[in-house]
N, C-alpha and C positions, 0 to 999 in steps of 0.2 A: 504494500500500500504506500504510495505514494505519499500521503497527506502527513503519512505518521515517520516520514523525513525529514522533512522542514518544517519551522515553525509556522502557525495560520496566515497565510495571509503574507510571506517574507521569506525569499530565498537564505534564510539562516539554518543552519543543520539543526534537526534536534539531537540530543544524545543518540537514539538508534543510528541516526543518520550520521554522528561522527563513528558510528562504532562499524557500522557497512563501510564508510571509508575509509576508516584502515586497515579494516579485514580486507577490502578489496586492492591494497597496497600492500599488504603480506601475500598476498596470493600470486602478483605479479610478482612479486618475487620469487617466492618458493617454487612458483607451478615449472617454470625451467628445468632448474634441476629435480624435482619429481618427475617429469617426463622423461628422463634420461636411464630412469631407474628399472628393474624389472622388481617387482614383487615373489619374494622369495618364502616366507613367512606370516604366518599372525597369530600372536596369543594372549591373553588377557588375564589380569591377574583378580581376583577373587573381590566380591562374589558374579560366581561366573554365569553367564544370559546362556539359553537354552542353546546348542550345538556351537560353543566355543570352547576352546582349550587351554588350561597354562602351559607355560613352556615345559616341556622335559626337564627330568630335574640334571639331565647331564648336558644339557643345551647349555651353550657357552656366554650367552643374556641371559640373565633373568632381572627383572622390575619387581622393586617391593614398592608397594605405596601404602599410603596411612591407611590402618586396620580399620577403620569406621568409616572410610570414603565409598562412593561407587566403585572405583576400581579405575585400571587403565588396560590401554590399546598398546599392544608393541607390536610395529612393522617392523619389520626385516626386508632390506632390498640389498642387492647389488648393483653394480655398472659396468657399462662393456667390460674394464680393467678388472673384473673380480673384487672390488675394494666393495666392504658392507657399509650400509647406511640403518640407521636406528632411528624410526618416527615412535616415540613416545606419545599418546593421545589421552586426555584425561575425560573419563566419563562421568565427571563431575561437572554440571553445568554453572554450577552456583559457586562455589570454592575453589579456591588454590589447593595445588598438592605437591607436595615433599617427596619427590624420587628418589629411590637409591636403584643404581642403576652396577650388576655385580656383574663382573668379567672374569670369564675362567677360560682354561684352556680351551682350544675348538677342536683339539685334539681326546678329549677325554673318552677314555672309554673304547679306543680303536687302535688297532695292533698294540697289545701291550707290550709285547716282546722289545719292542720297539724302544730306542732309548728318547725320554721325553725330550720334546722339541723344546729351546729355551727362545724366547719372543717376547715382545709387550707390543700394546695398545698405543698406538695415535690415535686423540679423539679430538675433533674440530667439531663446534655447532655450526647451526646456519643462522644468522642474525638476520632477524626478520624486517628487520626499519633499513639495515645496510644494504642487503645483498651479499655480503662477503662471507664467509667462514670465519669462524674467530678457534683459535685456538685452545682450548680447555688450560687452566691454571694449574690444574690437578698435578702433582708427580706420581701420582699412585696410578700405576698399571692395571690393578683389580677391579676400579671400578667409580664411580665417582657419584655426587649427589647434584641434585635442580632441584626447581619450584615450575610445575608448570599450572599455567591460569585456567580456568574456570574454561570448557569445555576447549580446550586449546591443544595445541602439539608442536612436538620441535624436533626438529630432524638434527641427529650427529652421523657424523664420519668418521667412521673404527676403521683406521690402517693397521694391519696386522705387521709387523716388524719380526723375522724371524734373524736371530741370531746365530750363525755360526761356530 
């Protein structure tokens, strides 16, 4: 509706109407690089809606979000180059939520014979006002924490780094 964008009677946005316009300026942004993506995954973390799944518990993501919330969305993509992308989505329409976001091996659980592979994690967000990548602060390889907003999602970029 139309009417319920601007105030009566005056080209001035109302709040809905400033909040379509910068939802429609994150999407111009983001919608690029999600096109580039293929859709590899998706799980949700508890309490779970009729025919969804949590992740495996030897799946190499897993999202823990506040015990009392809706719950969240984890995509999983890659890109041509094999490099993962992680869209966190919060099914919380009203509330902010607290992610911990745990990183473990991608190797867990296959050929154990195998002498464990030593790697860590590059993790970049996508900054939704810039357009750019911004690079995570974190030193910790395991796994890192956010806040994402009230029905909202944020894409990161996990480079896998295997060390010889």
């Amino acid at each position: 509706n139309a009417s319920a964008m601007f105030k009566p009677e005056s080209t001035e946005l109302t709040q809905a109407g400033k909040d379509v316009k910068a939802l429609n300026t994150e999407l111009k942004l983001i919608g690029p690089e999600l096109v580039k993506l293929k859709s590899v995954d998706v799980y949700h973390t508890p309490p779970l809606a009729l025919g969804t799944s949590e992740a495996p518990k030897e799946y190499w993501v897993h999202l823990i979000g506040e015990e009392t919330k809706p719950g969240l969305v984890q995509g999983m993509f890659k890109d041509h180059d094999g490099t993962d992308y992680l869209m966190v989505s919060n099914r919380d329409y009203a509330n902010a939520q607290s992610v911990v976001v745990r990183l473990q091996s991608k190797w867990l659980g296959i050929a154990p014979w195998h002498t464990p592979k030593k790697y860590k994690y590059s993790i970049d967000k996508f900054n939704k006002k810039t357009g750019k990548w911004d690079t995570l602060s974190s030193s910790s390889f395991v796994g890192f924490t956010f806040v994402v907003a009230p029905a909202d999602g944020d894409l990161f970029r996990i480079k896998t780094i295997i060390e010889e």
